[in-house]
LOMAR-351110 format. One record per atom (N, C-alpha, C): residue in one letter; atom name; x, y, z. Coordinates in nm, 3 decimals. Each point is the difference from the previous one (the first is absolute). Last residue first. Example, Ala and Ser with C-alpha at 12.3 -4.5 7.8 and 13.67 -1.06 7.14 Angstrom:
S_N_1.285_-0.225_0.708
S_CA_0.082_0.119_0.006
S_C_-0.077_0.109_0.073
A_N_0.029_-0.572_-0.007
A_CA_-0.089_0.119_0.000
A_C_0.090_0.120_0.000
END
This chain:
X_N_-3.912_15.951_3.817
X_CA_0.084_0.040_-0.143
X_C_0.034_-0.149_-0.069
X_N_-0.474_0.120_0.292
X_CA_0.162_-0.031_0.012
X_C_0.054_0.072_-0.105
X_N_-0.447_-0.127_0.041
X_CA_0.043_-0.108_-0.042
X_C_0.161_0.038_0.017
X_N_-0.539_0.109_0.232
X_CA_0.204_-0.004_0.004
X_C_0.085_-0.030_-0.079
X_N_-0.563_0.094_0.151
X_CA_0.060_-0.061_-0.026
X_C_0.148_0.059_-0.072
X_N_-0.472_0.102_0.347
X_CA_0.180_0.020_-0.066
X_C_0.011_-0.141_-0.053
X_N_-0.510_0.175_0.212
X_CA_0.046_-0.074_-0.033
X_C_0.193_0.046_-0.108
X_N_-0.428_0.145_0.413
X_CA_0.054_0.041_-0.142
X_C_0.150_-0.125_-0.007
X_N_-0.540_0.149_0.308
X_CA_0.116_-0.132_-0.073
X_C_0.145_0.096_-0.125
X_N_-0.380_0.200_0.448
X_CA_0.028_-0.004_-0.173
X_C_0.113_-0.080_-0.027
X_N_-0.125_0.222_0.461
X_CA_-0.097_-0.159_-0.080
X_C_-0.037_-0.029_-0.145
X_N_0.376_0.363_0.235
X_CA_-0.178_0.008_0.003
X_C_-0.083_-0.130_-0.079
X_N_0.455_-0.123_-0.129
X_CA_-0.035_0.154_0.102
X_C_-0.152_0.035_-0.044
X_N_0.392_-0.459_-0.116
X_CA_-0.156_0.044_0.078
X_C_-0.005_0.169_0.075
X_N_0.300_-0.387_-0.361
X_CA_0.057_0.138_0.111
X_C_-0.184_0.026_0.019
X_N_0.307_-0.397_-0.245
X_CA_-0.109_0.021_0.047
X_C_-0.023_0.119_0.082
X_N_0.340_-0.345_-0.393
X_CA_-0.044_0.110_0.120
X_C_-0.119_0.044_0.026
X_N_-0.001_-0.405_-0.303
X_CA_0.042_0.169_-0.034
X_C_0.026_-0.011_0.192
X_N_0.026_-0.495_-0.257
X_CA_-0.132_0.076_0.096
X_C_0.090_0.152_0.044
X_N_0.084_-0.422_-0.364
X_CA_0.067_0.080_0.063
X_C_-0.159_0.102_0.064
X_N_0.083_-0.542_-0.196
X_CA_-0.101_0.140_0.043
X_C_0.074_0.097_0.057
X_N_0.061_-0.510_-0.339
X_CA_0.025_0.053_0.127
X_C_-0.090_0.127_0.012
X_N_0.101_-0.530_-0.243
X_CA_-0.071_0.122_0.007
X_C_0.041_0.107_0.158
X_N_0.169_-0.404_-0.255
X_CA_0.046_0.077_-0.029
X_C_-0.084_0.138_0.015
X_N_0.064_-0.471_0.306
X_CA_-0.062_0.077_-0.117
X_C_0.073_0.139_-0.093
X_N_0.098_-0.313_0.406
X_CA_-0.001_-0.065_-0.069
X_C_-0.139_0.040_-0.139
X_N_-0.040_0.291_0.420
X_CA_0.124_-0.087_-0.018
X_C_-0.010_-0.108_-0.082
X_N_-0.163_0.504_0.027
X_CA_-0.102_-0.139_0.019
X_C_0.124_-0.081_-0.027
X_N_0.014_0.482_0.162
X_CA_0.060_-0.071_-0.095
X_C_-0.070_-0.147_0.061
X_N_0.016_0.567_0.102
X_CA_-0.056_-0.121_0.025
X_C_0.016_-0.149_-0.144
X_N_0.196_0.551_0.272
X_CA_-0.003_-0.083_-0.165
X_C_-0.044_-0.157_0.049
X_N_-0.132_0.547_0.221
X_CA_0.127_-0.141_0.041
X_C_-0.021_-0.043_-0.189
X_N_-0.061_0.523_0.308
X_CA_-0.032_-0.138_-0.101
X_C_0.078_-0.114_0.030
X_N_-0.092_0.395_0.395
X_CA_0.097_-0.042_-0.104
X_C_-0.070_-0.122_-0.021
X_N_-0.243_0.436_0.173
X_CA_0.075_-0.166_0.036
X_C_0.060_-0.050_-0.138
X_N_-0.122_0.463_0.354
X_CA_0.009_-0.100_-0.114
X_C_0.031_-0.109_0.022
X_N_-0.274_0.451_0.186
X_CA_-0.002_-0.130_0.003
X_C_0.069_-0.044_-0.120
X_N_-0.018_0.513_0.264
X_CA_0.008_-0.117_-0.107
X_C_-0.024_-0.133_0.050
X_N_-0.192_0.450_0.171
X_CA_0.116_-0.069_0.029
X_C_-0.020_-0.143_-0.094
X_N_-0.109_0.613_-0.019
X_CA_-0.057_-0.192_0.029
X_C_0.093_-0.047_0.008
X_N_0.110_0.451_-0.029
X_CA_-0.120_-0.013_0.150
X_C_-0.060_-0.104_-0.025
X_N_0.313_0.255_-0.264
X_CA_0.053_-0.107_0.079
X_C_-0.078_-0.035_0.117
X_N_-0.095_0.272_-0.389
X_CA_0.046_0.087_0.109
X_C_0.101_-0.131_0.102
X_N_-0.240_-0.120_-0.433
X_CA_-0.046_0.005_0.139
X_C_0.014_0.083_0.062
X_N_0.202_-0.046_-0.436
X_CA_-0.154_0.029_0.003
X_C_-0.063_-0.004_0.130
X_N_0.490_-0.014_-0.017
X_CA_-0.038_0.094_-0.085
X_C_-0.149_0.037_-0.021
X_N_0.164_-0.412_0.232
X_CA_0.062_0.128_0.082
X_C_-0.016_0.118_-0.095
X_N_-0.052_-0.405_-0.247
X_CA_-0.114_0.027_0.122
X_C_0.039_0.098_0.095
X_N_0.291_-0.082_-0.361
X_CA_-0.085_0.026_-0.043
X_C_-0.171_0.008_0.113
X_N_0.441_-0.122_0.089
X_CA_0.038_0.148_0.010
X_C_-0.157_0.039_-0.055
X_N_0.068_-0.482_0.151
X_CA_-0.058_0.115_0.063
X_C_0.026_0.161_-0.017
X_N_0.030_-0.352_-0.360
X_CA_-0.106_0.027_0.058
X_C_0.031_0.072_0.106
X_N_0.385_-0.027_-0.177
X_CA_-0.100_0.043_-0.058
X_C_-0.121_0.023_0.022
X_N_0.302_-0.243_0.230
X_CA_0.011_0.153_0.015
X_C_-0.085_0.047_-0.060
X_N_0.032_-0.460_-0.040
X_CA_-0.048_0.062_0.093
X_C_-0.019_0.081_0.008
X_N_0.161_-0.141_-0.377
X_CA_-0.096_0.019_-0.015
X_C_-0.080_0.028_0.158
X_N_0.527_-0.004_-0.053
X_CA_-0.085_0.094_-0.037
X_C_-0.172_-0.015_-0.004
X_N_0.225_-0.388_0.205
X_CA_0.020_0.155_0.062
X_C_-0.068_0.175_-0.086
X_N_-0.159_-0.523_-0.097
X_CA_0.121_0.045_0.032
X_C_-0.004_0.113_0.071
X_N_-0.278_-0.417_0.098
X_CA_-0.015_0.110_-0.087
X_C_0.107_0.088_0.019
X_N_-0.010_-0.511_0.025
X_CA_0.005_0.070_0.090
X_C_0.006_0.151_-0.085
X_N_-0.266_-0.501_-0.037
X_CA_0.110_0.093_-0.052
X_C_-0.007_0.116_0.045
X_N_-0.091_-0.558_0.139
X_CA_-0.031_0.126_0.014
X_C_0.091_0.145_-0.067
X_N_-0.196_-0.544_-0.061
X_CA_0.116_0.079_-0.003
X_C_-0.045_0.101_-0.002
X_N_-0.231_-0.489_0.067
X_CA_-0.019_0.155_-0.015
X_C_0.114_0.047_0.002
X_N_-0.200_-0.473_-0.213
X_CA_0.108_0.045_0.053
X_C_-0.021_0.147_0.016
X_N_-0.323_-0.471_-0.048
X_CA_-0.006_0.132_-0.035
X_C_0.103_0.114_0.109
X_N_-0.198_-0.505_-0.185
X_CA_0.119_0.045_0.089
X_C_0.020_0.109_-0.041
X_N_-0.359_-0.377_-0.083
X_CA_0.067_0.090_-0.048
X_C_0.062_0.054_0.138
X_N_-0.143_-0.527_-0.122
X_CA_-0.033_0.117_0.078
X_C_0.088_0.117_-0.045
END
């Protein structure tokens, strides 16, 4: 049976800001965000795994971050 491990990654601080300086600039600040933080999914006793992006929802449009940091 597979065993499928979730780890959640926590979006840093700048790429927060970012998006909302960048939605507080095209909105006026009159939608309200939806995010959700990616995770990293890992099939246990495999070497396969899945990193799943950030997720930010305005006006029923998907948009998808990805992070890799320094």
């Amino acid at each position: 049976m597979l065993h499928i491990i979730k780890q959640e990654i926590n979006m840093s601080k700048e790429l927060l800001s970012k998006i909302e300086w960048a939605c507080r600039l095209k909105f006026k600040g009159k939608e309200q965000l939806q995010i959700v933080n990616g995770c990293l999914r890992i099939i246990e006793h495999t070497n396969l795994a899945y990193v799943e992006p950030h997720r930010v929802i305005i006006k029923d449009s998907l948009y998808l971050f990805f992070f890799g940091g320094k």
